[in-house]
N, C-alpha and C positions, 0 to 999 in steps of 0.2 A: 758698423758705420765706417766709412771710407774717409782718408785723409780729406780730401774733397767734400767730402760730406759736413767734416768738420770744421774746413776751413770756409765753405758757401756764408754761413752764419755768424763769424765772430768777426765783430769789429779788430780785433789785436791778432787777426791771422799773420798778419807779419811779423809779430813776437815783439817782445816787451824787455826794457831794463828794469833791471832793480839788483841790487848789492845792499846786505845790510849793512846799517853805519855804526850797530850795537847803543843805539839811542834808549830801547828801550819802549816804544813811543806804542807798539803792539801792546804792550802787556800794562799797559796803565791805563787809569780808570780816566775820567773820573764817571762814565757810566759804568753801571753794574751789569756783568755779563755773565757768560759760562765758559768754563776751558775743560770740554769734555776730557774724560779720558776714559779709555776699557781696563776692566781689571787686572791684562796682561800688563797694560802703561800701566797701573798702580803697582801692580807688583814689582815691574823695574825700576819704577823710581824707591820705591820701599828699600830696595836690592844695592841701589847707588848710593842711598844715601846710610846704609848698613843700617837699619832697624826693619821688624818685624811689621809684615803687613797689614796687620790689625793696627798698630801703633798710627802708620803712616794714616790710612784712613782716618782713623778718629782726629788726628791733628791738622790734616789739609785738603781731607776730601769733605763733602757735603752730596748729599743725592737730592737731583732734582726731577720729578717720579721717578720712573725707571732709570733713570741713568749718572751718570756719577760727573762729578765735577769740582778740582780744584777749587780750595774757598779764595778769597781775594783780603788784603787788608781791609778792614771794616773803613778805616776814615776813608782811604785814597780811592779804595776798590782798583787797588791795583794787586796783578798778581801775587799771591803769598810766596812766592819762588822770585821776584822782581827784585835785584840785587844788586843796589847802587857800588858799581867799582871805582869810582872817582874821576876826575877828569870829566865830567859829563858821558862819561862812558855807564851804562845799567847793558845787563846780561840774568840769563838764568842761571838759579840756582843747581838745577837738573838738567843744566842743555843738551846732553849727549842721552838719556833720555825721556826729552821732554815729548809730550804728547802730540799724536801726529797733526792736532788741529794748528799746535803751534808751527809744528815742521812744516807746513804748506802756506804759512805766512809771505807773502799779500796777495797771494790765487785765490783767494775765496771768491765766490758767485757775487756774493754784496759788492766786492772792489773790481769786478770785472765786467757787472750786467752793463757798462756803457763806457763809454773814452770821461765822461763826466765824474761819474764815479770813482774811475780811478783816479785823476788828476785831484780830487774832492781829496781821496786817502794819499795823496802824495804832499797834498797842505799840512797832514801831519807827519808823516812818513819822509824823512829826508831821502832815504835808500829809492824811494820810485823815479823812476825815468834817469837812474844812474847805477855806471858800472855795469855787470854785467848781464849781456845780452842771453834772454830765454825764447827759445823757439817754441811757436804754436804746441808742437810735441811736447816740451816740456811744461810748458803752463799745464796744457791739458792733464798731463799725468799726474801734476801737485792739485789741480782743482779739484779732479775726481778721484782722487787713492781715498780708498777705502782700508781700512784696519784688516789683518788676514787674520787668522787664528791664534797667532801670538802679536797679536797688536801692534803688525809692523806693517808699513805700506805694501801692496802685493808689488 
């Protein structure tokens, strides 16, 4: 499919702001969700955080059938990596690396299928429609990266 091709269909073919403000506002509940990861992302966060990757699973993954997923605080359901710094500033525990669902935050198809939607996840999302500017190309490639063979964006 051709730039053209890509750009015929999407409302945000002119490309989008967002800057994060380190709010934190992704990774909090208060609905209960999934923050996939593959078991290369398990093993590097296992890796970062110096313990054994049998440990790390049992402590902060959970599988949901087939696939695996960071568990969340039980009261808040917010992520169990969700690490108040103060100031009103929250950050990951594992940011460097956190799982690519997180790395492609706020390109998902949910905050993109319309101008409404987005503007919807920017009532929570102080970073949407500020700072810096992402071209159509670049959205694209955060919306659609797929995990490669070591669980890193192709």
């Amino acid at each position: 499919m051709g730039l053209m091709d890509i750009r015929a269909g999407k409302w945000y073919a002119k490309g989008l702001f967002f800057a994060c403000v380190g709010c934190g506002w992704c990774c909090a509940g208060p609905q209960e969700g999934y923050i996939w990861l593959t078991r290369k992302e398990l093993q590097r966060a296992a890796d970062y955080l110096k313990i054994p990757s049998e440990v790390f699973r049992e402590k902060y993954v959970r599988r949901v059938g087939f696939r695996l997923s960071l568990i969340e605080h039980p009261r808040t359901k917010d992520c169990i990596f969700l690490t108040d710094f103060g100031g009103g500033r929250r950050g990951c525990a594992i940011y460097p690396v956190r799982p690519l669902q997180c790395r492609t935050w706020p390109f998902w198809n949910e905050n993109l299928r319309t101008p409404q939607a987005w503007e919807a996840t920017g009532q929570k999302c102080p970073g949407i429609n500020q700072g810096t500017f992402w071209s159509l190309e670049q959205i694209e490639s955060q919306r659609t990266a797929k995990p490669d063979a070591d669980g890193c964006p192709e």
